[in-house]
mmCIF file as gemmi writes it, N, C-alpha and C atoms, coordinates in Angstrom:
data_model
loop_
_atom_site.group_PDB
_atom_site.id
_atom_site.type_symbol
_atom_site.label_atom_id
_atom_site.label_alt_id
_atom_site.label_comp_id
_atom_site.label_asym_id
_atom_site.label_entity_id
_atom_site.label_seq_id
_atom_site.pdbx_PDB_ins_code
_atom_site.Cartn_x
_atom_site.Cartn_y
_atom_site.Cartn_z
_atom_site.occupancy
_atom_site.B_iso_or_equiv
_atom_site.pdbx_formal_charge
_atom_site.auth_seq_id
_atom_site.auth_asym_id
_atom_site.pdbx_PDB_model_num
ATOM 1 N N . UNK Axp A 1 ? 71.978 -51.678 10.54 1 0 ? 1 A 1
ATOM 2 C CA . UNK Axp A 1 ? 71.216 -51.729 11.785 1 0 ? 1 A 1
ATOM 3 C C . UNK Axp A 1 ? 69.731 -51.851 11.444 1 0 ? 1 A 1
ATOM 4 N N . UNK Axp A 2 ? 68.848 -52.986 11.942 1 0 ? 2 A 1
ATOM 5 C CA . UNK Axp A 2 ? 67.778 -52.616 11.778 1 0 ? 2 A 1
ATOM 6 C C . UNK Axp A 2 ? 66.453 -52.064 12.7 1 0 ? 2 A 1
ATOM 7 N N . UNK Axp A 3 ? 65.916 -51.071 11.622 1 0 ? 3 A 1
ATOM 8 C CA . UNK Axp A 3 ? 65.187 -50.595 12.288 1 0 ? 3 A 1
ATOM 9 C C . UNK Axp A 3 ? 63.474 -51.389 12.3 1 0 ? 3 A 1
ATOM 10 N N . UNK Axp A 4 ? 62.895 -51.262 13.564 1 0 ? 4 A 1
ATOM 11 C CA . UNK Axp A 4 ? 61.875 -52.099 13.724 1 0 ? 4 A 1
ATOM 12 C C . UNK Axp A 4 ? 60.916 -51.056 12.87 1 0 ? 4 A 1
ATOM 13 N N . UNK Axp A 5 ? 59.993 -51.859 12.082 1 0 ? 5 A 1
ATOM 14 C CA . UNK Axp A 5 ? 58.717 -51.334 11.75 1 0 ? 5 A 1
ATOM 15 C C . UNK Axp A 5 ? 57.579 -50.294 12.261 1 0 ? 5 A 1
ATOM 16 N N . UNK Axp A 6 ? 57.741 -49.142 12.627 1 0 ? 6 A 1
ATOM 17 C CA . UNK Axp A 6 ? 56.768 -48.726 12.947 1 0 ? 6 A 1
ATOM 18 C C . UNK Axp A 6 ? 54.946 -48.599 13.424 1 0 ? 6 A 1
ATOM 19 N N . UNK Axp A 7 ? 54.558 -48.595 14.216 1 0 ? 7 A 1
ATOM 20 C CA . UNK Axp A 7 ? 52.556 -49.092 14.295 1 0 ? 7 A 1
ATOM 21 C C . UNK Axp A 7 ? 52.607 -47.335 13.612 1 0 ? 7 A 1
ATOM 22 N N . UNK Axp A 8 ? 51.213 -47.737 13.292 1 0 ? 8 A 1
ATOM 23 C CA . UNK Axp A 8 ? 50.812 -46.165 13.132 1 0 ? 8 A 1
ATOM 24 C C . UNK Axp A 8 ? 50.049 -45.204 14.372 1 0 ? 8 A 1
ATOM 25 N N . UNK Axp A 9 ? 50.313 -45.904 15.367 1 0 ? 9 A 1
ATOM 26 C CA . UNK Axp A 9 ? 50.314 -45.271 16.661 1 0 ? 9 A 1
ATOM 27 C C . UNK Axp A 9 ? 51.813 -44.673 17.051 1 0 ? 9 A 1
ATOM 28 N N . UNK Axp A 10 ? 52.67 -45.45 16.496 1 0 ? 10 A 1
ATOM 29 C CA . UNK Axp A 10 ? 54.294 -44.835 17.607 1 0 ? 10 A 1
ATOM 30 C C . UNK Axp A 10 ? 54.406 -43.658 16.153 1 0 ? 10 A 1
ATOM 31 N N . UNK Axp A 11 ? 53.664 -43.918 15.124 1 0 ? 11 A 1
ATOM 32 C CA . UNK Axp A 11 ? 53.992 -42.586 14.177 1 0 ? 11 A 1
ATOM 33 C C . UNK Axp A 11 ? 53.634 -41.225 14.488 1 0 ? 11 A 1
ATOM 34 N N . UNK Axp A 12 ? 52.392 -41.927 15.079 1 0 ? 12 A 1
ATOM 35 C CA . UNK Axp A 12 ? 50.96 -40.866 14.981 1 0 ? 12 A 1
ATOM 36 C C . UNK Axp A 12 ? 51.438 -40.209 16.376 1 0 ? 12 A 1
ATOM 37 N N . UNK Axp A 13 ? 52.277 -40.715 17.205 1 0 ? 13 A 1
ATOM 38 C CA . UNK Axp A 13 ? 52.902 -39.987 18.826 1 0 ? 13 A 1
ATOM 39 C C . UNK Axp A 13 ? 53.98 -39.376 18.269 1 0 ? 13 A 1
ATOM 40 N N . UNK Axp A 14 ? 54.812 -39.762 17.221 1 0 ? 14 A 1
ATOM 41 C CA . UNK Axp A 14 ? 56.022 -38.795 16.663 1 0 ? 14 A 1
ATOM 42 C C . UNK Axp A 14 ? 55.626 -37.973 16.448 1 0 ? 14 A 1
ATOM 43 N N . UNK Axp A 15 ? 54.322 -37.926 15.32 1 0 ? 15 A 1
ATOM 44 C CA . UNK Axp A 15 ? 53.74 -36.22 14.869 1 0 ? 15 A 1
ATOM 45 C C . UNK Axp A 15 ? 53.043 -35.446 16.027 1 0 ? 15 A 1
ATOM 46 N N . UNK Axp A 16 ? 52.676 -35.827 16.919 1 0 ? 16 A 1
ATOM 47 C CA . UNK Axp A 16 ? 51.948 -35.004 17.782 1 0 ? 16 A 1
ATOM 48 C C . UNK Axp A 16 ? 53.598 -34.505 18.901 1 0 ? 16 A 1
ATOM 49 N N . UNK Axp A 17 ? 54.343 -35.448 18.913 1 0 ? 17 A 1
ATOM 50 C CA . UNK Axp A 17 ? 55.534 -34.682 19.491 1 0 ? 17 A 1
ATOM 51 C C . UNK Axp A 17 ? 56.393 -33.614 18.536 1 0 ? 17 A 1
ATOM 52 N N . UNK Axp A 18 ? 56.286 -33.915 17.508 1 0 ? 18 A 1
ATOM 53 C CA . UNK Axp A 18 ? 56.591 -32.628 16.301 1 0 ? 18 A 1
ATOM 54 C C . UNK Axp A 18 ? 55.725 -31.786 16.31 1 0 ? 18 A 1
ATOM 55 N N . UNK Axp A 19 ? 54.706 -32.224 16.471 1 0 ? 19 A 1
ATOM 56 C CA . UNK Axp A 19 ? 53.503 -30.964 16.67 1 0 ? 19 A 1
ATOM 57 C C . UNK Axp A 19 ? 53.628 -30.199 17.952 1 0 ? 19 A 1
ATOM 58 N N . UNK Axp A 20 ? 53.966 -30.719 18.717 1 0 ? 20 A 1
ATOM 59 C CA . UNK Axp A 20 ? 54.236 -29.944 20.357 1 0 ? 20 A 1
ATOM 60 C C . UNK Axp A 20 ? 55.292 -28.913 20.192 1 0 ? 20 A 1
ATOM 61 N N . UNK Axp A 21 ? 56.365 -29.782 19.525 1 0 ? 21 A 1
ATOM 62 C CA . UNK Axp A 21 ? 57.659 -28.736 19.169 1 0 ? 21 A 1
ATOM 63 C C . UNK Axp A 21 ? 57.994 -27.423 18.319 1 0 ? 21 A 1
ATOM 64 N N . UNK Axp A 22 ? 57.058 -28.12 16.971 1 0 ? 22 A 1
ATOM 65 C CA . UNK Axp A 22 ? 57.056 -27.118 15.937 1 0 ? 22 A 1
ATOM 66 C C . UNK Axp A 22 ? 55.69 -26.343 15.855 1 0 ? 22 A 1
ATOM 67 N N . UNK Axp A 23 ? 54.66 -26.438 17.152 1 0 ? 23 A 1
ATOM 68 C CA . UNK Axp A 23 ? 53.058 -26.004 16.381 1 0 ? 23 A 1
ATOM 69 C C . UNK Axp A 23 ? 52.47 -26.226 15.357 1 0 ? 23 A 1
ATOM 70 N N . UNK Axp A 24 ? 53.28 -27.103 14.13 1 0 ? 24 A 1
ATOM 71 C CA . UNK Axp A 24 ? 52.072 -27.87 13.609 1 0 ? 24 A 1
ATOM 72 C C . UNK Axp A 24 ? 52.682 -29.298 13.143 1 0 ? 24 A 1
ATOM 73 N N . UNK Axp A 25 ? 51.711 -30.043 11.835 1 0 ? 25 A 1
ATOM 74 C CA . UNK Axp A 25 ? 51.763 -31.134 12.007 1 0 ? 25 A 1
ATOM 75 C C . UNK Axp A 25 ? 52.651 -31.224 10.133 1 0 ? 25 A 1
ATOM 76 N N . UNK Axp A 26 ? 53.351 -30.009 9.554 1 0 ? 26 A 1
ATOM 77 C CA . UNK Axp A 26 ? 53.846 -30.56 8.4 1 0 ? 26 A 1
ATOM 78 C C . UNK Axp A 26 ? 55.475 -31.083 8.096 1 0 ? 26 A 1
ATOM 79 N N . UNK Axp A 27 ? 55.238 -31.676 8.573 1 0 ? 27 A 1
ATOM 80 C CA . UNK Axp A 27 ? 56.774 -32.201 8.678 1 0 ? 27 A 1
ATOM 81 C C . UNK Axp A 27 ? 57.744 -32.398 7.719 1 0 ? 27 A 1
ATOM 82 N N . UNK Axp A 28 ? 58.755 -31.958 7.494 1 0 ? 28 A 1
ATOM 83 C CA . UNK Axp A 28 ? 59.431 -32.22 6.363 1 0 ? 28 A 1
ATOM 84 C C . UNK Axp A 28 ? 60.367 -33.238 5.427 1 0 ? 28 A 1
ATOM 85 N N . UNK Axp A 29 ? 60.085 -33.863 4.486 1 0 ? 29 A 1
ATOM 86 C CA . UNK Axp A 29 ? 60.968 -35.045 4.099 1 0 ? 29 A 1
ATOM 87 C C . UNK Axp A 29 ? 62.583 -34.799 3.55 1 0 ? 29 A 1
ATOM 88 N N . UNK Axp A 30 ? 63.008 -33.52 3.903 1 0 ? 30 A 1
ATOM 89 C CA . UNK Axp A 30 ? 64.562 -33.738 4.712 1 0 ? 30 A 1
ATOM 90 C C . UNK Axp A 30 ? 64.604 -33.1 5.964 1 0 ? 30 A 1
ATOM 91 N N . UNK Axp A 31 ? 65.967 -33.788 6.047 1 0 ? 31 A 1
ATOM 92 C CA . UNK Axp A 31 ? 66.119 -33.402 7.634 1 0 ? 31 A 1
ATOM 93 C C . UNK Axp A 31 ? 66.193 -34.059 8.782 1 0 ? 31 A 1
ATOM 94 N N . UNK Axp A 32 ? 66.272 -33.929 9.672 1 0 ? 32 A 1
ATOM 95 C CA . UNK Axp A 32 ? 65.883 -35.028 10.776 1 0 ? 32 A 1
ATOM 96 C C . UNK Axp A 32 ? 64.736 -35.409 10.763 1 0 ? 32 A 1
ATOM 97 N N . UNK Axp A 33 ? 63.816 -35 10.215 1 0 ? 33 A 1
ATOM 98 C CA . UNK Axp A 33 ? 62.155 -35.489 10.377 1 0 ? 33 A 1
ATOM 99 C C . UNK Axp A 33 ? 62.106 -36.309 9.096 1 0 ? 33 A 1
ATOM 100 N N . UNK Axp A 34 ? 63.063 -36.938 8.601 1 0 ? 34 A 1
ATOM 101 C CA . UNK Axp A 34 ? 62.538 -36.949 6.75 1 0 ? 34 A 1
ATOM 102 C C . UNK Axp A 34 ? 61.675 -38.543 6.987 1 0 ? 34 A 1
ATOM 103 N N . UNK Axp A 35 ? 62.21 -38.574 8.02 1 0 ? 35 A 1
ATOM 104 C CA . UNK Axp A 35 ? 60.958 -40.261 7.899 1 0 ? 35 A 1
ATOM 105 C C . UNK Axp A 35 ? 59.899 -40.283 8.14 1 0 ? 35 A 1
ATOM 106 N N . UNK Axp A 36 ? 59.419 -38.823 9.338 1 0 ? 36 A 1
ATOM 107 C CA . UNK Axp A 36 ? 58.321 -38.652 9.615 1 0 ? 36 A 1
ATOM 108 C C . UNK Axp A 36 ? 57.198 -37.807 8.168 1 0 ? 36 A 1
ATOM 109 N N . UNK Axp A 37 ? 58.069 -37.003 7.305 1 0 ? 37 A 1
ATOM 110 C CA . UNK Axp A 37 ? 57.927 -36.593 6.62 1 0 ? 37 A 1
ATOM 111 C C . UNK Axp A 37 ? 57.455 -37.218 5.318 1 0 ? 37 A 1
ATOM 112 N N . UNK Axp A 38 ? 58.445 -38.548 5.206 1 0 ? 38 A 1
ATOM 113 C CA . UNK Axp A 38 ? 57.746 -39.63 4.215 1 0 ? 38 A 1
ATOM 114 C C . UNK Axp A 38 ? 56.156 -40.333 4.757 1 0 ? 38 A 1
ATOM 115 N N . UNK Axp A 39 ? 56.369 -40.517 5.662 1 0 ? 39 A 1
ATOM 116 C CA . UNK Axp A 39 ? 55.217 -41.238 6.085 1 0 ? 39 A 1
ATOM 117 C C . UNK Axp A 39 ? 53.576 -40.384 6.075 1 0 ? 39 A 1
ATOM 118 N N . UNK Axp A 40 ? 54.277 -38.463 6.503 1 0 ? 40 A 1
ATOM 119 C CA . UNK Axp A 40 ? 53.224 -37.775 6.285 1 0 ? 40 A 1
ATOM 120 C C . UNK Axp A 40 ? 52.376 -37.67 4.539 1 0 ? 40 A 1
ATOM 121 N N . UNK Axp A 41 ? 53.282 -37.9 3.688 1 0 ? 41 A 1
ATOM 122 C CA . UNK Axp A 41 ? 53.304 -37.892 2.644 1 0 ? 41 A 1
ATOM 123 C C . UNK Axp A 41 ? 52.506 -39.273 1.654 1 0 ? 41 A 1
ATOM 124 N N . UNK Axp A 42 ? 52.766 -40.561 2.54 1 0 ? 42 A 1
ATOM 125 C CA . UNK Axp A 42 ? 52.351 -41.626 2.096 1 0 ? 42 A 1
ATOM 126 C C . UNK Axp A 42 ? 50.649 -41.158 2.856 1 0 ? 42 A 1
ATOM 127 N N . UNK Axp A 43 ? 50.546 -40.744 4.041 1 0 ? 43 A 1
ATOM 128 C CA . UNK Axp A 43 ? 49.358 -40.689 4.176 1 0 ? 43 A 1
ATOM 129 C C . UNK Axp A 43 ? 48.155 -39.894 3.293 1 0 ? 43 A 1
ATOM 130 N N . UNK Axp A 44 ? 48.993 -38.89 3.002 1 0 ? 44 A 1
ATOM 131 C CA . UNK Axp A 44 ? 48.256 -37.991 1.894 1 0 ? 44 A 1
ATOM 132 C C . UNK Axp A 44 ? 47.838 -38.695 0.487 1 0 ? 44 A 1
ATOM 133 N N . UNK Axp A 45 ? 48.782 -39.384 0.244 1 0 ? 45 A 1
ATOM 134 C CA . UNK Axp A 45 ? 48.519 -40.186 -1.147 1 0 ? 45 A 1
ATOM 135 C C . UNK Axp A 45 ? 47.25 -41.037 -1.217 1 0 ? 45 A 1
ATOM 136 N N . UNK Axp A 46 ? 47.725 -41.74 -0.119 1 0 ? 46 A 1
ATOM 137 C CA . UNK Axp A 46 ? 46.859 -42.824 0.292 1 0 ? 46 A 1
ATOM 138 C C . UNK Axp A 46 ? 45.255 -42.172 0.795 1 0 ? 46 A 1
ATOM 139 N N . UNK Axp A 47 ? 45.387 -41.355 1.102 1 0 ? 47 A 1
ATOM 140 C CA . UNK Axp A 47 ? 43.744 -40.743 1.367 1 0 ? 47 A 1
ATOM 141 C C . UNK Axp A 47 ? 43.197 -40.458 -0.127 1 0 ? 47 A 1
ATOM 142 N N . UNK Axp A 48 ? 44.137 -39.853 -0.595 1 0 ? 48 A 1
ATOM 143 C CA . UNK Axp A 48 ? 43.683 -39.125 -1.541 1 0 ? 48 A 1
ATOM 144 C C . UNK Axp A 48 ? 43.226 -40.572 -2.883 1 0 ? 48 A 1
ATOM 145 N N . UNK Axp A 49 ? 43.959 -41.816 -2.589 1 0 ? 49 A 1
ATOM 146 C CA . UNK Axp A 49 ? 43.437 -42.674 -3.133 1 0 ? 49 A 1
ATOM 147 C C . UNK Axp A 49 ? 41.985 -43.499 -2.919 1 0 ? 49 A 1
ATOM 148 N N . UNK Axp A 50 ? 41.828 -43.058 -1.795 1 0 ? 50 A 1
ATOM 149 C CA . UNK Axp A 50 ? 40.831 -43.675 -0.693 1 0 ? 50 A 1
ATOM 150 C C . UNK Axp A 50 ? 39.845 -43.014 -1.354 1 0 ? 50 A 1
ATOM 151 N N . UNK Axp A 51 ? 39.972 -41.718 -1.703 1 0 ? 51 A 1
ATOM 152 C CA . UNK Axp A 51 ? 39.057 -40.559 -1.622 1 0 ? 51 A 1
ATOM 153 C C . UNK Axp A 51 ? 38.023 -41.307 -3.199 1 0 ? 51 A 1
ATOM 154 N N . UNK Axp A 52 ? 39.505 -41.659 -4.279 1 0 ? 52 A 1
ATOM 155 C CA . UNK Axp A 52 ? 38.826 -41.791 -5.737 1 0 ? 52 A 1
ATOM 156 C C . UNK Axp A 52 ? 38.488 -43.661 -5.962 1 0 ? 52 A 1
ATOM 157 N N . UNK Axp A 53 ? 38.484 -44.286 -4.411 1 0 ? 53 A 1
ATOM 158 C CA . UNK Axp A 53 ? 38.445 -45.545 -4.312 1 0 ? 53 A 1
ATOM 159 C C . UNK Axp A 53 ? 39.256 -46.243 -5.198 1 0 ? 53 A 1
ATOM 160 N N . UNK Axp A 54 ? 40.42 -45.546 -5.11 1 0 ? 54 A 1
ATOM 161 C CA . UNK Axp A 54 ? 41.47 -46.855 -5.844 1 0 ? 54 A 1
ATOM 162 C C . UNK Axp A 54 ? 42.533 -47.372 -4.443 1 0 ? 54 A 1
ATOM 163 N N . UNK Axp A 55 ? 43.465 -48.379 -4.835 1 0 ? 55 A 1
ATOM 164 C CA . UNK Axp A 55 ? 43.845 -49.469 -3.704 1 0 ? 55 A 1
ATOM 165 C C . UNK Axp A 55 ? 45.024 -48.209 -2.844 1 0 ? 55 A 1
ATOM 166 N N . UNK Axp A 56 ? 44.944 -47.664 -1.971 1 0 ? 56 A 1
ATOM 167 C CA . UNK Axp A 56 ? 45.651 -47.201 -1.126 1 0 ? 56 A 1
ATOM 168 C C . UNK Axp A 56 ? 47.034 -47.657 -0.604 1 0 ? 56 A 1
ATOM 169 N N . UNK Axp A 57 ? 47.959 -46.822 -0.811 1 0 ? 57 A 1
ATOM 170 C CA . UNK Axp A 57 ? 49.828 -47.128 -0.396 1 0 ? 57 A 1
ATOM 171 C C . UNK Axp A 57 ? 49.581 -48.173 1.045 1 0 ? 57 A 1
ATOM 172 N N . UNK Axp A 58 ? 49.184 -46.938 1.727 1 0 ? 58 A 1
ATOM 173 C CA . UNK Axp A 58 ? 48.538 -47.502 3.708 1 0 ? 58 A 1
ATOM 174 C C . UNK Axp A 58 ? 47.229 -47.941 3.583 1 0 ? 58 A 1
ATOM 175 N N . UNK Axp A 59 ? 46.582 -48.519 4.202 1 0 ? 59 A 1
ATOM 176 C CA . UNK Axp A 59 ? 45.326 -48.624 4.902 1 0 ? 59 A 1
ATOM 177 C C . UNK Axp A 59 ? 44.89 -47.903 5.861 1 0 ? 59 A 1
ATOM 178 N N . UNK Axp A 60 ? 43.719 -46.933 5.781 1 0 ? 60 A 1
ATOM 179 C CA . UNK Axp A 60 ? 43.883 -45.992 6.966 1 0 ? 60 A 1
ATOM 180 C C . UNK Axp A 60 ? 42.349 -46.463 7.315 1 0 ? 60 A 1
ATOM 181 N N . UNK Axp A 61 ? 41.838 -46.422 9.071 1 0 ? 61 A 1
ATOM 182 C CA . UNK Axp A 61 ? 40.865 -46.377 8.621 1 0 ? 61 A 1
ATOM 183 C C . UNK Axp A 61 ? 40.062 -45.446 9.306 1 0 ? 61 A 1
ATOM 184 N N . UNK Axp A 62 ? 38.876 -45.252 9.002 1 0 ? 62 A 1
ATOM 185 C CA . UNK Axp A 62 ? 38.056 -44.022 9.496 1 0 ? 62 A 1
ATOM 186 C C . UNK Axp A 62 ? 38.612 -43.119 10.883 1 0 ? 62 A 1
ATOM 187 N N . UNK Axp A 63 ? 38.655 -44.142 11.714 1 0 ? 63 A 1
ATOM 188 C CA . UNK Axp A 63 ? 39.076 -43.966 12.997 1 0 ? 63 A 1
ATOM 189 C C . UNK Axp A 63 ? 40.556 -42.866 12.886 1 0 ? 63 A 1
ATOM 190 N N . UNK Axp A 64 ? 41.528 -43.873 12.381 1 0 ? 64 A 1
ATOM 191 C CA . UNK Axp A 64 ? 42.712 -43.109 12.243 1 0 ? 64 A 1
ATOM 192 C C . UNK Axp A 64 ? 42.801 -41.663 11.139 1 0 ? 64 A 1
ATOM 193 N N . UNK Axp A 65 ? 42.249 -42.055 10.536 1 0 ? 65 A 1
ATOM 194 C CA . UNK Axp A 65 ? 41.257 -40.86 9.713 1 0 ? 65 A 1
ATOM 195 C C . UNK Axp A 65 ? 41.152 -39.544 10.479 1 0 ? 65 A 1
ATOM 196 N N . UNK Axp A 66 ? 40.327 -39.784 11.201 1 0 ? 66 A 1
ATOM 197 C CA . UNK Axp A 66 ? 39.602 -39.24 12.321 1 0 ? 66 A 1
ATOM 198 C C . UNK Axp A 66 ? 40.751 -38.391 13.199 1 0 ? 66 A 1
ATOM 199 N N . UNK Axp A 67 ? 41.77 -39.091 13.586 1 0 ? 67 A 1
ATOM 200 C CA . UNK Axp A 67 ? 42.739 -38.807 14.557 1 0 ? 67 A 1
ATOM 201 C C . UNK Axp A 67 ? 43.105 -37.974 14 1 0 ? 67 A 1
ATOM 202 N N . UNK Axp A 68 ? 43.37 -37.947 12.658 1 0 ? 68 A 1
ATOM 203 C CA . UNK Axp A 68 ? 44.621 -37.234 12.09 1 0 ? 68 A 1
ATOM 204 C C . UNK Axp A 68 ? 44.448 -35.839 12.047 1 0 ? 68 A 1
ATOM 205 N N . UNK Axp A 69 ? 42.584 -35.507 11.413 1 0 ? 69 A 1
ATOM 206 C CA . UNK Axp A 69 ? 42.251 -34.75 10.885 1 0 ? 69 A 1
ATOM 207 C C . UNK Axp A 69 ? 41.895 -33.82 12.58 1 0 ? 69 A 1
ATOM 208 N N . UNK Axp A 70 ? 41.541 -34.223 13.318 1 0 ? 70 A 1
ATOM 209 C CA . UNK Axp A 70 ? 41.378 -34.023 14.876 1 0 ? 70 A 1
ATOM 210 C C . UNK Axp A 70 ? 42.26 -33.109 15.329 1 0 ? 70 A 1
ATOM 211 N N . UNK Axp A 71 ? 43.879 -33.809 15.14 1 0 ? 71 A 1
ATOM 212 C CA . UNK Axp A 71 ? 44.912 -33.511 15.53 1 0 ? 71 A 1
ATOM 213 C C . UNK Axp A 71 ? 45.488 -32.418 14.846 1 0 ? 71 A 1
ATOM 214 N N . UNK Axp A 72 ? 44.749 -31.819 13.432 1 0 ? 72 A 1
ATOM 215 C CA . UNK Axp A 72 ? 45.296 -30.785 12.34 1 0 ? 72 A 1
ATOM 216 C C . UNK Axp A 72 ? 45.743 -31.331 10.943 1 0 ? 72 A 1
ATOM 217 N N . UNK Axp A 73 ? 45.806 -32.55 11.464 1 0 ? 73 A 1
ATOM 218 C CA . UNK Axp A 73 ? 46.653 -32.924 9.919 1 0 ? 73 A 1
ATOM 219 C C . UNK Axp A 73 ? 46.204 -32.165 8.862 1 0 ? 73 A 1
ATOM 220 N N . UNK Axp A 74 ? 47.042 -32.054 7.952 1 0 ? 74 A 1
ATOM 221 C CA . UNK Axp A 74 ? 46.659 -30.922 6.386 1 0 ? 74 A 1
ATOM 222 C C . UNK Axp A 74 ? 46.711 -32.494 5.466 1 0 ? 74 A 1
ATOM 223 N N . UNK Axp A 75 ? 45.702 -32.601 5.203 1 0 ? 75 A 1
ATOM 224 C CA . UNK Axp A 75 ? 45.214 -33.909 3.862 1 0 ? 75 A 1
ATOM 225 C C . UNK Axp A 75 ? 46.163 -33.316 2.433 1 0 ? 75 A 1
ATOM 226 N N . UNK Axp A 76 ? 46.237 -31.943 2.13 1 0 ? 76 A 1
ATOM 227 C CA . UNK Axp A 76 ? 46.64 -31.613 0.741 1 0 ? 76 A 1
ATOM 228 C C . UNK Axp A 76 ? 47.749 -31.173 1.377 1 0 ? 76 A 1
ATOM 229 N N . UNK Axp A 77 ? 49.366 -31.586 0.884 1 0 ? 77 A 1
ATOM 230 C CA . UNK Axp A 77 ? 50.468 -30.991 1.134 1 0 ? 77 A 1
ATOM 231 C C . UNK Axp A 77 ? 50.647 -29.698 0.286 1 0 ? 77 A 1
């Protein structure tokens, strides 16, 4: 079955509906969340690549940056 590609908006509404449910935003990569959980995980990498300016997993940019950190996101798992 395939599944359509994700925006990082219909992601970024999954975690804030995990966040509604669970009070926060660390989601886990098993489980029913494990996709949301990978993706929380690629974001961390990817900042953290951003951070030492090497080429990033995602592209994030300030803005969404912004959202994440807004919303609680934890940058260090």
């Amino acid at each position: 079955e395939f599944t359509p590609i994700k925006t990082f908006d219909d992601r970024f509404n999954d975690l804030m509906s995990f966040k509604a449910k669970y009070g926060h935003c660390d989601a886990s990569q098993c489980g029913e969340d494990a996709s949301l959980g990978r993706w929380c995980s690629v974001l961390r990498v990817s900042y953290r690549k951003m951070q030492h300016n090497q080429k990033p997993t995602m592209k994030l940019s300030d803005a969404q940056v912004q959202r994440l950190s807004d919303a609680g996101f934890k940058w260090c798992g």
